[in-house]
C-alpha positions in Angstrom: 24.3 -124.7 160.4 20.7 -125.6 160.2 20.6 -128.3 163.2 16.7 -127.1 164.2 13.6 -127.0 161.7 12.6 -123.9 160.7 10.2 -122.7 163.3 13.3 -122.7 165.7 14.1 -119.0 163.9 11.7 -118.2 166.8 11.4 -114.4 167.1 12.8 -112.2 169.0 13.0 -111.6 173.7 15.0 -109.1 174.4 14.4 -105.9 176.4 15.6 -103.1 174.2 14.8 -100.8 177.1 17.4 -102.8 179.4 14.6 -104.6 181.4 11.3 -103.9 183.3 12.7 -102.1 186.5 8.5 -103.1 187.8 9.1 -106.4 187.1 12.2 -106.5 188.4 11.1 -105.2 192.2 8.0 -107.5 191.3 10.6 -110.3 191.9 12.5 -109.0 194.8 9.2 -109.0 197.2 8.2 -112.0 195.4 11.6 -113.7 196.7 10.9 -112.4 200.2 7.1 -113.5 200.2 8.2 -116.8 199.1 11.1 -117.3 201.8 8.2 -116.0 204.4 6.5 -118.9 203.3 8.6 -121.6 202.8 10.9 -123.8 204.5 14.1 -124.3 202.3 14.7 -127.6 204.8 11.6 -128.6 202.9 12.3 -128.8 199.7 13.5 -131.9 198.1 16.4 -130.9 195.3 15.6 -134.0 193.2 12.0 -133.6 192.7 10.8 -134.2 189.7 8.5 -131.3 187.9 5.1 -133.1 189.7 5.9 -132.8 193.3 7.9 -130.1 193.7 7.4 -127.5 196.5 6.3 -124.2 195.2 10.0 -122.2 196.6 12.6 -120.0 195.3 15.5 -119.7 196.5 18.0 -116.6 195.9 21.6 -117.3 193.8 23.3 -117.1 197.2 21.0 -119.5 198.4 20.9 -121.7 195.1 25.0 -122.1 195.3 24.2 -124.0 198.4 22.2 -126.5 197.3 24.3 -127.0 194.3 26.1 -129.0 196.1 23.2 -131.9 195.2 24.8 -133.4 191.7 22.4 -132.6 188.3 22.1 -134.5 185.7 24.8 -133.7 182.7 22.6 -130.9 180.2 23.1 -130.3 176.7 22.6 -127.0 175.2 21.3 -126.6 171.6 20.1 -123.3 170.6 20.6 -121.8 167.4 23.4 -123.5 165.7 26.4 -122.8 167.5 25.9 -124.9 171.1 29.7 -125.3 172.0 30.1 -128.5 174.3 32.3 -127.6 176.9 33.6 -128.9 180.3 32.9 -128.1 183.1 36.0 -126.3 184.6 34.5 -123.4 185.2 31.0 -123.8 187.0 32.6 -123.1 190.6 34.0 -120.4 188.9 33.9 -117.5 191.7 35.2 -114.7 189.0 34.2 -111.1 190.5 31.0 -109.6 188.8 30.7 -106.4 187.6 29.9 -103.7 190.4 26.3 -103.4 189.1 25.5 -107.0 189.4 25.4 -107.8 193.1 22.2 -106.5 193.8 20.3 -107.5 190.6 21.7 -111.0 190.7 20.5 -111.4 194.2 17.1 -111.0 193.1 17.2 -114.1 190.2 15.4 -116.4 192.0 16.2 -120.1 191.5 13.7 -122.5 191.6 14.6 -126.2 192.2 12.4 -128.1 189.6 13.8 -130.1 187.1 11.5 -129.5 184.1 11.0 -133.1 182.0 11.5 -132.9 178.3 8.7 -134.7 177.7 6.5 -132.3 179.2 7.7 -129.1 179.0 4.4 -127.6 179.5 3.9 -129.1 182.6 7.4 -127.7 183.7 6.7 -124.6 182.5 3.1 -124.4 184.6 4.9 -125.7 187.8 7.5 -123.0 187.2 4.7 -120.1 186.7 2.9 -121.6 189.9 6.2 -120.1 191.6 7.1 -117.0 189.8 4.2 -115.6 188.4 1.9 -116.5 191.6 -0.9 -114.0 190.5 -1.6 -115.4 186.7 -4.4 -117.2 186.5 -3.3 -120.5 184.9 -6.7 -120.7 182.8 -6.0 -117.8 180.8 -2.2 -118.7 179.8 -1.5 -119.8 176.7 1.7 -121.8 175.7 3.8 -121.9 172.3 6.6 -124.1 171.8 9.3 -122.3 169.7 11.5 -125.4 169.3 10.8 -129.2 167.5 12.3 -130.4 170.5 14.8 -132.7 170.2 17.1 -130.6 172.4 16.9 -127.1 174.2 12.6 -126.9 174.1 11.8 -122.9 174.5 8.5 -121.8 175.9 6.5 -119.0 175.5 4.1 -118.3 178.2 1.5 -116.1 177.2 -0.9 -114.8 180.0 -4.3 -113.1 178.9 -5.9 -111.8 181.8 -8.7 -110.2 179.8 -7.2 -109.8 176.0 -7.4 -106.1 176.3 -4.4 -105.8 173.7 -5.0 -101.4 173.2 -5.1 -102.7 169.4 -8.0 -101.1 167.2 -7.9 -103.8 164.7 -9.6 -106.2 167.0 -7.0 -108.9 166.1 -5.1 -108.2 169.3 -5.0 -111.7 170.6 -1.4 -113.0 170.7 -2.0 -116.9 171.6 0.6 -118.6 169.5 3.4 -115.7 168.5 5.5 -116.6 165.3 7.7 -114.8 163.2 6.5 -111.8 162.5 7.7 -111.8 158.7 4.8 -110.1 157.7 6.2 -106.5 158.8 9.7 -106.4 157.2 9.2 -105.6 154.0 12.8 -105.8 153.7 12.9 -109.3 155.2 12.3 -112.1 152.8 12.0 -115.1 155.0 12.9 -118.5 153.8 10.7 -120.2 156.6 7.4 -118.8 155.9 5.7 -121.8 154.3 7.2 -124.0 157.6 5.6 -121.8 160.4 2.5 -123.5 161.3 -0.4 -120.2 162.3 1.7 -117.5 160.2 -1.2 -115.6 160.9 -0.6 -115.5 164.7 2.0 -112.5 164.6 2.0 -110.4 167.1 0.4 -106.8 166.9 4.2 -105.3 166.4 3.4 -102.1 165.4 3.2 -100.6 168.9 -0.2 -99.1 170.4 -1.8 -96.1 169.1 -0.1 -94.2 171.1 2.8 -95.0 169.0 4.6 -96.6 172.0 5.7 -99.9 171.7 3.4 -103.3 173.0 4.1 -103.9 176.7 4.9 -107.5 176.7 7.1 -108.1 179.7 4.3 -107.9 182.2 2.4 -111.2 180.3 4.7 -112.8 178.8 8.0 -115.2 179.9 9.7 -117.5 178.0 11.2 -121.0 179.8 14.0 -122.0 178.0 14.6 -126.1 179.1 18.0 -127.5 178.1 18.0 -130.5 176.4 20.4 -133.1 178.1 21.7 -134.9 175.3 25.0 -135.2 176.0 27.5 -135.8 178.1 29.4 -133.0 177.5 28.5 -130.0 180.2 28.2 -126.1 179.7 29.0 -123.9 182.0 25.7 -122.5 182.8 27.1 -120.1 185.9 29.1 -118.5 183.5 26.0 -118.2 180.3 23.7 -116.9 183.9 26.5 -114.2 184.5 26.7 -113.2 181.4 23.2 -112.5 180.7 22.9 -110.7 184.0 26.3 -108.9 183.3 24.9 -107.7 180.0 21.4 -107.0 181.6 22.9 -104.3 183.5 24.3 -102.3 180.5 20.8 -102.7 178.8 21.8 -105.0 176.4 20.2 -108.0 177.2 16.6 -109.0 178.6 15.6 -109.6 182.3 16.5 -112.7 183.4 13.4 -114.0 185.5 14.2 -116.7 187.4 16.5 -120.1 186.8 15.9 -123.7 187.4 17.7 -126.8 187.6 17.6 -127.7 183.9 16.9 -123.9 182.4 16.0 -120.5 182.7 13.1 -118.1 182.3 13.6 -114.9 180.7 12.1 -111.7 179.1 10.3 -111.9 175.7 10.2 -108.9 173.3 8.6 -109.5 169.6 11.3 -109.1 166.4 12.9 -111.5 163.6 15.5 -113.2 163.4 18.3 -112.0 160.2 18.5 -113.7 157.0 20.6 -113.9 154.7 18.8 -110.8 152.5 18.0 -108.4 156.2 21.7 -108.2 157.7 22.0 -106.5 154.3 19.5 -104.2 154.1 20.4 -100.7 155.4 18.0 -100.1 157.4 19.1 -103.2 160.1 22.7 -103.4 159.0 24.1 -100.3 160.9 22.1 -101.6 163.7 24.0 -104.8 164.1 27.3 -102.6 164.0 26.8 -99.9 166.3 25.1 -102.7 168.9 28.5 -104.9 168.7 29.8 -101.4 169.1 28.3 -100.6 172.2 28.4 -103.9 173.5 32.2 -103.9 173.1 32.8 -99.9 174.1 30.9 -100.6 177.4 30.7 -103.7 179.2 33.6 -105.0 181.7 33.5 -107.4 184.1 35.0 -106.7 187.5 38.5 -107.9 188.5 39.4 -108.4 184.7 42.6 -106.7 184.9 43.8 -107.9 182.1 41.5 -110.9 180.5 42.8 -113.8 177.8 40.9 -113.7 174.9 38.5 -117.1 174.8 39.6 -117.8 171.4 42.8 -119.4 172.4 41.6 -120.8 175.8 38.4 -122.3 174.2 40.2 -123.7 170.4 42.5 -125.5 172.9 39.8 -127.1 174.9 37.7 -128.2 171.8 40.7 -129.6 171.0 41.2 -131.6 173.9 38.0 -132.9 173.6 37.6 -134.4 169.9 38.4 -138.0 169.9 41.4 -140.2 168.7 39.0 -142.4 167.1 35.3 -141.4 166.1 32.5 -144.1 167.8 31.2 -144.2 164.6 33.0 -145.9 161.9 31.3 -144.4 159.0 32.6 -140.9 160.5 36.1 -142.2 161.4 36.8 -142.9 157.8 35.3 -139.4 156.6 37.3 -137.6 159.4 40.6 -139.3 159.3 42.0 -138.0 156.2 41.7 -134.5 156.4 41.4 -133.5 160.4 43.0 -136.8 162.6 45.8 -137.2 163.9 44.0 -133.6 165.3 47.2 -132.5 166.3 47.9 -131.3 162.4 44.6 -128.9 163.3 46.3 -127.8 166.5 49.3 -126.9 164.5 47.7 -124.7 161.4 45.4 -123.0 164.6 48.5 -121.9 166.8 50.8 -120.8 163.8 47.7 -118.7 163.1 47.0 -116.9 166.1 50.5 -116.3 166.9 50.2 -114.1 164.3 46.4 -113.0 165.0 48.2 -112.2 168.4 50.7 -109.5 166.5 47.9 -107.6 165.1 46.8 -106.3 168.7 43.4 -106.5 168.0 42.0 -105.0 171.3 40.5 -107.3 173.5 36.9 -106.4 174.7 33.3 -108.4 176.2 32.2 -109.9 172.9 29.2 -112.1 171.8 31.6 -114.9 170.2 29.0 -116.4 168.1 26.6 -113.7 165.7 25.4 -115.7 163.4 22.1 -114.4 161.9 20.1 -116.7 164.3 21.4 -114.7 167.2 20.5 -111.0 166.2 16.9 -110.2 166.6 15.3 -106.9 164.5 12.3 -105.2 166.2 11.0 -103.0 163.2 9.1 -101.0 165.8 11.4 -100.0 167.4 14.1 -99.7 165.0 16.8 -101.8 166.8 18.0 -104.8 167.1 19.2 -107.3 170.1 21.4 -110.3 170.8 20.4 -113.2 171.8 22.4 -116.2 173.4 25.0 -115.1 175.5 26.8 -118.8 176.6 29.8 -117.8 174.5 30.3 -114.3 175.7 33.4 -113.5 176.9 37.0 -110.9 176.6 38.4 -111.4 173.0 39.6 -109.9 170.1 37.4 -107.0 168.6 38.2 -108.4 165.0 36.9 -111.8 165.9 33.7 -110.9 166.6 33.2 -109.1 163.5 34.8 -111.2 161.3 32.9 -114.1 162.4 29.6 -112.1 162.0 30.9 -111.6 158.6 31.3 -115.2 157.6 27.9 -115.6 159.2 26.2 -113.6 156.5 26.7 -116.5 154.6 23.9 -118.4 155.8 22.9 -121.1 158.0 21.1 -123.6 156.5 22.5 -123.0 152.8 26.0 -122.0 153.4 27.2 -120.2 150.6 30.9 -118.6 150.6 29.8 -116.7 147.4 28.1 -114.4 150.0 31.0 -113.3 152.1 30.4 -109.6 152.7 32.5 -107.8 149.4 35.3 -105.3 150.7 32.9 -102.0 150.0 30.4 -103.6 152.3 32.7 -104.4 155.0 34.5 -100.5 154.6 31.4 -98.8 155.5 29.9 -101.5 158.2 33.8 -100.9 159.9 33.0 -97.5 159.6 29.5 -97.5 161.6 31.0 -99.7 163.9 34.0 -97.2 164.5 31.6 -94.3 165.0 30.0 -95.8 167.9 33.1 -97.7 169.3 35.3 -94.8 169.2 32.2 -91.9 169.6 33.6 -89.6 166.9 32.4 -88.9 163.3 35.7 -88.5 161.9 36.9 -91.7 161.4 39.9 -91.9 159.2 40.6 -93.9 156.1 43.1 -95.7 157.7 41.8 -96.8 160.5 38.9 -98.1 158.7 41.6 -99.8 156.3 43.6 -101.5 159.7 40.3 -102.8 161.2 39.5 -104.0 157.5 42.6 -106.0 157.4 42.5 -107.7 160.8 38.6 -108.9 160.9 39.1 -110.5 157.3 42.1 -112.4 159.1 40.4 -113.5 162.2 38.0 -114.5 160.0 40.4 -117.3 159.5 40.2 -117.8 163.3 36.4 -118.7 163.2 36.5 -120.8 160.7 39.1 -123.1 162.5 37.1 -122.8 165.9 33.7 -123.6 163.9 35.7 -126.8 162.6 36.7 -128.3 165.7 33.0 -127.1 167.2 31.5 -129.2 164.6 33.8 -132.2 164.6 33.5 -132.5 168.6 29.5 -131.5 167.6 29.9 -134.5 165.2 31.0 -137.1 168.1 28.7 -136.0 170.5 25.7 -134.9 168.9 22.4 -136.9 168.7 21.0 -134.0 166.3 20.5 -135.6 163.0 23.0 -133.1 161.0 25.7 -133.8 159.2 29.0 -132.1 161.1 31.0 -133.5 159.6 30.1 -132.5 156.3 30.0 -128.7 157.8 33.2 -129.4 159.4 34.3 -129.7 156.1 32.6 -126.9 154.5 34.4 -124.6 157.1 37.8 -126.1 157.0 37.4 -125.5 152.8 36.9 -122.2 153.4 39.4 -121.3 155.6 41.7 -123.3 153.2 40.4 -121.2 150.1 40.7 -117.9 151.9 43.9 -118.3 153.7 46.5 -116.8 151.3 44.1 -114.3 150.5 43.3 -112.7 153.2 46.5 -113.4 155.1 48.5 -111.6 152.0 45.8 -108.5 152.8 47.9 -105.3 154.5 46.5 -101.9 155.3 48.5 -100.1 152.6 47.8 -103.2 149.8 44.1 -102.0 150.2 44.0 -98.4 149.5 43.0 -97.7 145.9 
């Protein structure tokens, strides 16, 4: 789903070390020196980015003044951006046991950042959270064309002493990094305005990898193109949550309209790299992990967000389409949408059967979402507003139909069966932490993320029809909406037909 340009494919900011504890106590005494110096009674919650006291205020803090309404955000990063209500942002769900005292420490900082000057926002919000950075020596890089979530990266050069030999150590302007993967052929080279500007990946001479976290943050703003609201508590949780098991960078600080979070250099996948053996295993044993470890308190026993959120999507797309152009594209094939409803609960009653386990997944891995950091030899996630308890095989399997691409989807390109048997069999490894995985069991998860498969193609359909209401991205949903729906309708016999014993040669 190629709803960006190109230079969105922005490289990589996670914390493959699970955060900079420094920088993490950096912020603690930072919170209390601010609250020393501030009066919360002070601080106007609709100021605008130019007048705004320089404050934080803790989470506890933050859910007090929430009470002030915001303006309606829409989210748009990568190509999955799911609208959603808002039932959920007074959601009080227990955290996991680790969070309490990290998420204490996320300071909030009332400032609404304006799109049309994100730079400003971004200086205002460093004025407050990175009070020692001289503002004369940061250099800013907008990742995004801008017509929805604008993401920042701040880069603060106190003296440019980057421990690089080659003398090219300056990273003003950081791009993708293509030039390090020789197993990476990137379709976006020739769109990236200063290829040359790639960071010094290789690590320092010492062979331990570039410290960026001390100098660099990145200020993600949502775009507030819609109507339709996200449940940003929940995407804040999550990336806390996940902080606390490693698998996800520090989160700074968050603002009215955004939030400002680690940056660590990598690439995003393409089509050719989630293939190539050297990154593929990665991607398996980190969904692995990801789904072996993390649980959120109080989840005694969690529904699976693929039923709760198909229904809501549901809910939302309209009896008629505002525009008539679409209404007669849609109305054929998807309205009255209740026909949709139908084919998706028939299929996951018996999804359901299969008993799938039901674990913290990512929800939505397309290539865009998994960063590779060559130095490192790992790879992150990125993008954690869909995360949630659902079924094991839906994660995979819609990582699967991923590898198809983004901008040129193309089904030919569906992961072939001996692929998939040894990916499943990585993946088991690490999820089940023994080496002797059987046959079979490789075989039984074969067969159920081929049919969940199924599953994300339905949810991507109704994402994209809602997408194609709501949207004021200039992409054509309901042509993807279509090209999804195909799919599913070309692989349904298929794959539903599949059993473990039909597959054993």
């Amino acid at each position: 789903m190629g709803t960006e340009t190109k230079s969105n494919s922005y490289t990589g900011q996670i914390s493959t070390s699970g955060g900079n504890p420094k920088v993490m106590k950096d912020s603690l005494s930072l919170v209390q020196r601010q609250q020393q110096q501030s009066h919360f009674n002070d601080i106007s919650l609709n100021s605008s980015t130019t007048n705004t006291t320089n404050s934080i205020q803790t989470e506890s803090e933050r859910q007090a003044a929430d009470a002030a309404a915001e303006p309606p955000h829409y989210h748009h990063h990568h190509h999955h951006h799911h609208p959603e209500e808002d039932k959920n942002s007074c959601d009080k769900r227990p955290k996991h046991h680790q969070l309490d005292a990290k998420e204490a420490i996320v300071p909030f900082v009332p400032i609404f950042v304006e799109e049309s000057d994100v730079i400003q926002g971004a200086t205002d919000i460093l004025k407050v959270i990175r009070p020692n950075w001289d503002l004369t020596h940061v250099e800013f890089k907008k990742f995004t064309d801008g017509i929805t979530n604008k993401l920042v990266g701040c880069f603060h050069q106190p003296s440019l002493k980057l421990n690089d030999e080659n003398g090219d150590a300056t990273y003003t302007g950081i791009n993708n990094a293509h030039n390090c993967l020789p197993c990476v052929q990137s379709e976006n080279d020739d769109e990236n305005d200063n290829e040359n500007d790639s960071p010094p990946l290789g690590g320092q001479r010492d062979g331990s990898p570039v410290q960026y976290s001390d100098n660099v943050v990145l200020v993600r703003v949502y775009g507030n193109k819609t109507d339709l609201l996200i449940d940003r508590k929940a995407e804040t949780q999550n990336f806390l949550l996940l902080h606390t098991y490693g698998l996800a960078p520090s989160l700074y600080a968050t603002f009215k309209n955004g939030l400002v979070y680690e940056y660590v250099p990598g690439n995003t996948l393409n089509t050719e790299s989630v293939l190539c053996p050297d990154i593929w295993p990665l991607v398996a044993r980190r969904m692995a992990e990801m789904h072996r470890v993390v649980k959120k308190k109080g989840d005694a026993k969690p529904m699976p967000m693929i039923w709760r959120k198909t229904q809501s999507f549901l809910d939302l797309v309209p009896e008629r389409f505002s525009d008539a152009e679409k209404h007669k594209r849609v109305k054929e094939t998807f309205l009255p949408i209740s026909r949709l409803r139908e084919e998706f609960n028939n299929l996951y009653k018996y999804l359901e059967a299969l008993q799938s386990p039901i674990v913290f997944s990512h929800n939505d891995l397309l290539l865009g979402n998994v960063i590779y950091t060559k130095s490192m030899n790992a790879v992150n996630f990125i993008d954690y507003e869909y995360a949630d308890y659902n079924f094991q095989a839906f994660d995979i399997g819609n990582h699967f139909a991923e590898m198809c691409g983004v901008d040129e989807v193309d089904y030919t390109r569906y992961p072939k069966r001996e692929f998939q048997l040894k990916w499943l069999r990585v993946y088991l490894e690490s999820y089940l932490q023994r080496t002797n995985i059987l046959s079979d069991e490789v075989e039984q998860l074969y067969v159920q993320v081929n049919q969940f498969a199924l599953a994300a193609h339905i949810f991507w359909t109704v994402w994209s029809l809602l997408q194609a209401e709501h949207s004021t991205i200039d992409f054509d949903y309901v042509g993807y909406a279509f090209l999804r729906y195909n799919e599913y309708l070309a692989r349904k016999d298929e794959f539903l037909s599949l059993t473990a014993s039909k597959t054993n040669e």
